[in-house]
C-alpha positions as CSV (number, residue, x, y, z in Angstrom):
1,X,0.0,0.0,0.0
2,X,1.2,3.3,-0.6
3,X,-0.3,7.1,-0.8
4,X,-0.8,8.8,-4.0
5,X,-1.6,12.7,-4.6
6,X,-4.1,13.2,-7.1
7,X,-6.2,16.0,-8.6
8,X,-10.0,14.9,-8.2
9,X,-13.2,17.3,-7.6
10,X,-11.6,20.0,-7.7
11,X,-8.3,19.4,-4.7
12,X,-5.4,17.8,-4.4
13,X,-6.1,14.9,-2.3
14,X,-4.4,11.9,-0.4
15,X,-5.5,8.2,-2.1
16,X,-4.0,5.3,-0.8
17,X,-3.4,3.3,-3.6
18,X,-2.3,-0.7,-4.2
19,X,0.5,-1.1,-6.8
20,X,-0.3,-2.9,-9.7
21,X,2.2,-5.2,-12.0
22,X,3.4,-2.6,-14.1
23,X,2.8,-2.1,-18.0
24,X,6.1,-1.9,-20.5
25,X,6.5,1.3,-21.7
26,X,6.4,1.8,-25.8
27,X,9.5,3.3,-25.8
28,X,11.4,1.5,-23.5
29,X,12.3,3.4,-20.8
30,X,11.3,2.6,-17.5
31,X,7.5,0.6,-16.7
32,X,4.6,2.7,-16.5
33,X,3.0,2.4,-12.6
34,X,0.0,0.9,-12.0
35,X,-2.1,1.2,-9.4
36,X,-5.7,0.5,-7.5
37,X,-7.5,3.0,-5.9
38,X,-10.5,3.1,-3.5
39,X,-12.0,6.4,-3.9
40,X,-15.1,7.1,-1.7
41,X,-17.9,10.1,-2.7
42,X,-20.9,11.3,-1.1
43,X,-23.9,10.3,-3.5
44,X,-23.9,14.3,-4.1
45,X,-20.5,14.0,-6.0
46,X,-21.0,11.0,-7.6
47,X,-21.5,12.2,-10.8
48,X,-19.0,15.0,-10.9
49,X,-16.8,11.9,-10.6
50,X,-17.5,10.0,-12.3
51,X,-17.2,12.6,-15.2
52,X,-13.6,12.9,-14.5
53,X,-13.3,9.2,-14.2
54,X,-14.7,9.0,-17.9
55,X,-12.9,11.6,-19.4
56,X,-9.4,10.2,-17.8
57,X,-10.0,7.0,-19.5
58,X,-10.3,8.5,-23.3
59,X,-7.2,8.0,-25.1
60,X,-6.6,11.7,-25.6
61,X,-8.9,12.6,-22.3
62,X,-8.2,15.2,-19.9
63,X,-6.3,12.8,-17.4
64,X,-5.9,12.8,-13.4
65,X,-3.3,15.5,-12.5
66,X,-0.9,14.0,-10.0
67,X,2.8,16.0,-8.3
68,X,4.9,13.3,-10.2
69,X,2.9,12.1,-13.0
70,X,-0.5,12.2,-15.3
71,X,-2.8,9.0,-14.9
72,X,-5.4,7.5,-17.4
73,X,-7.7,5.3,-16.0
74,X,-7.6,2.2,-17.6
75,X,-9.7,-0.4,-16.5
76,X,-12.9,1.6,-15.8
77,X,-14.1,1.2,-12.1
78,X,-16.9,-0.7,-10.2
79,X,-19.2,1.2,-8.1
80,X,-20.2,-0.4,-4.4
81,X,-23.2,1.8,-2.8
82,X,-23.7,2.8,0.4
83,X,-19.9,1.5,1.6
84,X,-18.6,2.8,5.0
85,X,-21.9,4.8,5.5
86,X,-25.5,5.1,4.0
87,X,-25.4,7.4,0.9
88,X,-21.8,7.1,0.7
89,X,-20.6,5.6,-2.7
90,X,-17.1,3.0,-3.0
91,X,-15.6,3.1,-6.1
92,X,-12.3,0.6,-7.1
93,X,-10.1,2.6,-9.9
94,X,-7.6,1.4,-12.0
95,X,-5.0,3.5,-13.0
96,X,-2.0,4.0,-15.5
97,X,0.9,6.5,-15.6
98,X,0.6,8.5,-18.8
99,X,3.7,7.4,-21.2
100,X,4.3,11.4,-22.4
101,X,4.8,12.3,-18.8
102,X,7.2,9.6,-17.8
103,X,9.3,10.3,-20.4
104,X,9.4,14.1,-20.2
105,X,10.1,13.6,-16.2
106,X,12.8,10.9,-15.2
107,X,12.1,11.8,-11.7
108,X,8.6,10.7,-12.0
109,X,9.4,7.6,-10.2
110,X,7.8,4.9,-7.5
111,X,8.4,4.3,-4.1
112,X,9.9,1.1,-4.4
113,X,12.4,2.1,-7.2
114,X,15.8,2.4,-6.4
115,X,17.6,5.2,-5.1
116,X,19.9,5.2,-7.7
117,X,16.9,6.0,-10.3
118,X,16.5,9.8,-8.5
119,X,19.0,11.9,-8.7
120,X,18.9,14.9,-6.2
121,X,20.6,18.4,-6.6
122,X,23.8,18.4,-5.2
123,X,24.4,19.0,-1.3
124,X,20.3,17.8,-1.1
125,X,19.6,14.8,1.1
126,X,16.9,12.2,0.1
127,X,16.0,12.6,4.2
128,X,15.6,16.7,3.5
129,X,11.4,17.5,3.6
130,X,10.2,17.9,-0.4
131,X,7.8,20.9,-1.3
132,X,7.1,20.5,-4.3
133,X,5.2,24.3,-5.9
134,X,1.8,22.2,-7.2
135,X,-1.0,25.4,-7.6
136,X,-1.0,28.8,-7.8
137,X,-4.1,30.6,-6.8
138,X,-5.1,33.5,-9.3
139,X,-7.9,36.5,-8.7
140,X,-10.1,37.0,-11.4
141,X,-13.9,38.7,-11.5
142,X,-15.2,36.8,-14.0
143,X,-14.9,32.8,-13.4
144,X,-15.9,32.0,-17.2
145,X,-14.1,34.8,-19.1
146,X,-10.8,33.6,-17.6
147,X,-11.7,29.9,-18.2
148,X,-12.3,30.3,-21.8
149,X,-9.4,32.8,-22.0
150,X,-6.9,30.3,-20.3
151,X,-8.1,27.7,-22.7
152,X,-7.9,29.6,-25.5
153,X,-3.6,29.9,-24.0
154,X,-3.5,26.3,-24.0
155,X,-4.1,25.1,-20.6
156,X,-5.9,21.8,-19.9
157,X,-9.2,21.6,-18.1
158,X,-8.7,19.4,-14.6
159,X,-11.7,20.5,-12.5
160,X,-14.7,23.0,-12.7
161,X,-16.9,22.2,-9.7
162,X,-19.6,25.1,-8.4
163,X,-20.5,24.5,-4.6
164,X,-23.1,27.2,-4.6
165,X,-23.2,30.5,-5.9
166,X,-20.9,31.8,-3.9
167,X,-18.1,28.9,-3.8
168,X,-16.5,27.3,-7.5
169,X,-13.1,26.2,-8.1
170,X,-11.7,26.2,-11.7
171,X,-8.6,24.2,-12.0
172,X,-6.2,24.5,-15.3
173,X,-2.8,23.1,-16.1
174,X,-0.4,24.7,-18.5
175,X,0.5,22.4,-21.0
176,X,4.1,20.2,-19.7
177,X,3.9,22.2,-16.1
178,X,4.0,20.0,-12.6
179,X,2.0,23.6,-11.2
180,X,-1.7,24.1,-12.1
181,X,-3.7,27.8,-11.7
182,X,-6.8,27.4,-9.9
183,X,-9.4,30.3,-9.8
184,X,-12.7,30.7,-9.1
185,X,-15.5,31.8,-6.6
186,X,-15.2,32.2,-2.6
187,X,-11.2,31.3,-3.4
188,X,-9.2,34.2,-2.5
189,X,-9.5,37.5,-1.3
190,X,-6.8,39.2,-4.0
191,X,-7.2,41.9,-5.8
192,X,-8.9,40.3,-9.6
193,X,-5.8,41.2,-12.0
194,X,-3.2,41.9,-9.5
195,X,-0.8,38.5,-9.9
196,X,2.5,39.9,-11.9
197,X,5.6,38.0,-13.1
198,X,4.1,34.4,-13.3
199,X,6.7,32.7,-15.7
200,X,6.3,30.2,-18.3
201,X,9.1,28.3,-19.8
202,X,9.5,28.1,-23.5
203,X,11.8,26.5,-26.0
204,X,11.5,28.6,-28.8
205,X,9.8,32.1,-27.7
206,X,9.4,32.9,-31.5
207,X,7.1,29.8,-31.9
208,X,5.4,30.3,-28.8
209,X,4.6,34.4,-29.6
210,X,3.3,33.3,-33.5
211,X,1.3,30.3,-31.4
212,X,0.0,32.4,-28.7
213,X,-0.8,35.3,-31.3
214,X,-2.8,32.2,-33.9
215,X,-5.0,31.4,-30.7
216,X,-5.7,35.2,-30.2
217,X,-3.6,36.2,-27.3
218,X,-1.3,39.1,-27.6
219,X,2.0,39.2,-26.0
220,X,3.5,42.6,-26.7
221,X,6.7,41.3,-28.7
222,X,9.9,40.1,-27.6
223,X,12.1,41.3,-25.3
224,X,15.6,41.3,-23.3
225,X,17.5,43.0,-20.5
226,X,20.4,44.4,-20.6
227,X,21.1,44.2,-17.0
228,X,22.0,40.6,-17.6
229,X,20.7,39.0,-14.6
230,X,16.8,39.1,-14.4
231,X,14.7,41.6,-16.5
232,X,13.2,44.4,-14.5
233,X,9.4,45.0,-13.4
234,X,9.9,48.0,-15.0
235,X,10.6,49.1,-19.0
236,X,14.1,50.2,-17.6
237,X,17.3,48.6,-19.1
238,X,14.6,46.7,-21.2
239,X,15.4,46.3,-25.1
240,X,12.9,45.1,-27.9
241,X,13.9,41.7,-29.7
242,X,15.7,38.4,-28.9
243,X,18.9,38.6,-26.6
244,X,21.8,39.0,-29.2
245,X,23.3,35.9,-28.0
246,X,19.9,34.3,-27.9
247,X,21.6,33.0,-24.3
248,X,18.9,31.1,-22.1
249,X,17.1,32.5,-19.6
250,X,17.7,36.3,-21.3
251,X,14.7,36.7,-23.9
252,X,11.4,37.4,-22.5
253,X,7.4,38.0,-23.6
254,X,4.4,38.9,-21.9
255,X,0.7,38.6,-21.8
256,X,-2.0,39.3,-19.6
257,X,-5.5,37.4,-18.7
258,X,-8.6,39.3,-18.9
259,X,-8.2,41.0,-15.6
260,X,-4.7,42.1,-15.8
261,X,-2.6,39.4,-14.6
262,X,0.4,39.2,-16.1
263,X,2.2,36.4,-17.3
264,X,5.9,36.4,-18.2
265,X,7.1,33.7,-21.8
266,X,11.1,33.1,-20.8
267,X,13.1,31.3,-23.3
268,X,14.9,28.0,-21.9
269,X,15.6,25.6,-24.6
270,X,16.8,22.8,-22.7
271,X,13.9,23.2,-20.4
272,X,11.4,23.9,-22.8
């Protein structure tokens, strides 16, 4: 038995989870994990998901968001009502790391696998507590102006759930990010517009400006610094067009949601 963290009605939540013999991978790098979940839901959120459940088990479906990996489910899932209480709903989930994400992230890697398989920064102990940045919370004043703007960017739909009117949760992942956005209703008490400097990571900013610009969003063109460390939060020292060198880390874009926040392209070919 071991503990999983998955994205499911709209949170982050602790499953325990029974490993499963793992599948091959296609392209021969390391098995995909397997594992069985029990998930239990109030008959209230039984639907909501089992929606998820049924659009993480389409081959190109909007799968579980976990910290070290994506999940399909792949064996469907059996439903036992009333389980531990009355009006309380058992379900049994099979699921399957996604391939794309376990070859994009090494680290992405069981508990039983050797030690040798994660390799830590140096001077970091495998004993040292890990925090691992999973959701940034962003103010907006209109829930369904910034969904439909954020998927117009790109990001992937993992959870839309309305309480009442005055509690919903939206949550979105960039595409090839470990950290999701989640907005809504009743969620925080920011200012709407006033997150700055939230960075994406880009191989090619060119590509990602004439991408961005084909889907409708405007960045404002490409830019560097020339004070050579970080660029500023200010137009000082900043220069229109690609870093001469074109060195990483040193040619930048923005854009901005609906409500102002502001979102920073950074060009990072190896991380890209």
């Amino acid at each position: 038995m071991t503990t999983l963290h998955v994205t499911l009605l709209g949170g982050l939540r602790e499953i325990a989870a029974v490993p499963l013999p793992a599948a091959e991978a296609a392209h021969g790098t390391r098995p995909l994990r397997r594992f069985a979940l029990e998930l239990h839901v109030p008959h209230e959120r039984q639907q909501a998901l089992e929606d998820e459940l049924r659009a993480a088990a389409r081959p190109d479906g909007t799968y579980l968001h976990g910290t070290d990996a994506m999940w399909r489910v792949v064996e469907g899932w059996s439903v036992v009502a009333n389980g531990l209480r009355a009006g309380i709903h058992r379900y049994r989930v099979e699921i399957e790391e996604v391939e794309e994400a376990a070859r994009a992230d090494p680290r992405a890697v069981g508990e039983d696998a050797s030690a040798d398989a994660v390799k830590l920064p140096a001077g970091e102990s495998a004993d040292v507590m890990q925090l691992k940045l999973a959701v940034l919370v962003l103010p907006v004043s209109d829930v369904d102006r910034a969904k439909s703007f954020y998927e117009a960017v790109g990001f992937r739909l993992d959870a839309d759930h309305a309480i009442d009117s005055s509690y919903r949760v939206v949550h979105m992942t960039p595409p090839g990010s470990a950290c999701s956005i989640l907005f809504g209703t009743g969620v925080t008490t920011a200012v709407p517009g006033s997150v700055r400097g939230l960075h994406l990571v880009v191989s090619d900013i060119e590509r990602a400006c004439r991408e961005l610009d084909a889907r409708g969003v405007v960045t404002g063109g490409i830019f560097h610094d020339t004070s050579g460390v970080f660029h500023r939060s200010t137009d000082e020292k900043r220069v229109a067009g690609l870093d001469p060198q074109r060195r990483d880390y040193h040619s930048y874009a923005e854009f901005s949601d609906p409500d102002g926040n502001v979102w920073v392209l950074q060009e990072v070919p190896a991380r890209g």
